[in-house]
C-alpha positions in Angstrom: 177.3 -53.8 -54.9 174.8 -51.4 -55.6 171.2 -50.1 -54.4 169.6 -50.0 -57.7 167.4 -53.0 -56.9 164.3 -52.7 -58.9 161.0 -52.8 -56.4 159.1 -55.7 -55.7 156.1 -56.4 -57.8 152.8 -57.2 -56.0 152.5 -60.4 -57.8 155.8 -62.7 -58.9 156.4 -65.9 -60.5 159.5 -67.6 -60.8 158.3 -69.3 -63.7 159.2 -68.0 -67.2 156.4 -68.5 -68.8 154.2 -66.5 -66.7 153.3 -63.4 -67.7 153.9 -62.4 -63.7 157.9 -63.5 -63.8 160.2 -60.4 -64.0 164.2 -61.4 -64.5 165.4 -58.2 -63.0 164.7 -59.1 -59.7 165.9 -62.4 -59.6 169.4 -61.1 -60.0 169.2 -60.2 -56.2 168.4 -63.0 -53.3 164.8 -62.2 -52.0 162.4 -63.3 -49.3 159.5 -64.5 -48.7 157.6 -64.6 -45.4 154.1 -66.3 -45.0 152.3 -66.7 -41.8 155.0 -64.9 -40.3 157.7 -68.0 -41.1 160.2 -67.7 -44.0 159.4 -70.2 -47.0 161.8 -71.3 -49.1 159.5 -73.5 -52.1 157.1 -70.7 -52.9 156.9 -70.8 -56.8 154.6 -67.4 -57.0 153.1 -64.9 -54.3 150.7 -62.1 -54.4 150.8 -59.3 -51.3 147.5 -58.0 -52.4 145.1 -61.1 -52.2 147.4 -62.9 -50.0 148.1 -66.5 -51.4 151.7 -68.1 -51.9 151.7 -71.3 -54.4 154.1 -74.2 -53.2 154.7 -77.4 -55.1 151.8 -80.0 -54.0 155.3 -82.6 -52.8 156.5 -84.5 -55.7 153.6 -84.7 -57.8 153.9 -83.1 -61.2 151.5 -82.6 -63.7 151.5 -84.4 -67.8 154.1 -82.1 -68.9 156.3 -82.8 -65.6 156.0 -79.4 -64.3 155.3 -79.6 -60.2 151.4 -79.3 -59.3 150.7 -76.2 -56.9 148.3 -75.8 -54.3 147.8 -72.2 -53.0 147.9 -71.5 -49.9 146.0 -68.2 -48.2 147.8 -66.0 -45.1 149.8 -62.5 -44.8 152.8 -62.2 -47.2 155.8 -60.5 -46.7 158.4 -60.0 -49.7 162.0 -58.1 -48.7 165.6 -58.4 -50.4 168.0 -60.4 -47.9 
């Protein structure tokens, strides 16, 4: 395996058709920590303004996409 893991953006989506989502690191397994407690359903983070968005449960919106709230605290983002 090697070290050449590209560095972790300020602000990350997982979704494709953000202009925030960046393939190259989803190759590796990352981490997110928020509030000091690993998540594990955050959708897209930013360190800077601190705010993680989480699916809002089951509820999806008209295109069936899940609705987001955002939630505001300290983030943490490291490779595992």
């Amino acid at each position: 395996m090697s070290d050449t893991r590209p560095e972790l953006p300020d602000h990350l989506s997982i979704d494709p058709r953000s202009p925030h989502y960046v393939a190259a690191i989803f190759e590796h397994d990352i981490g997110i920590r928020f509030n000091g407690k690993e998540r594990f359903d955050v959708e897209e983070y930013c360190i800077s303004e601190g705010w993680v968005r989480v699916p809002a449960g089951k509820t999806v919106d008209r295109k069936g996409y899940p609705l987001l709230i955002k939630l505001k605290g300290p983030v943490e983002v490291f490779y595992k």
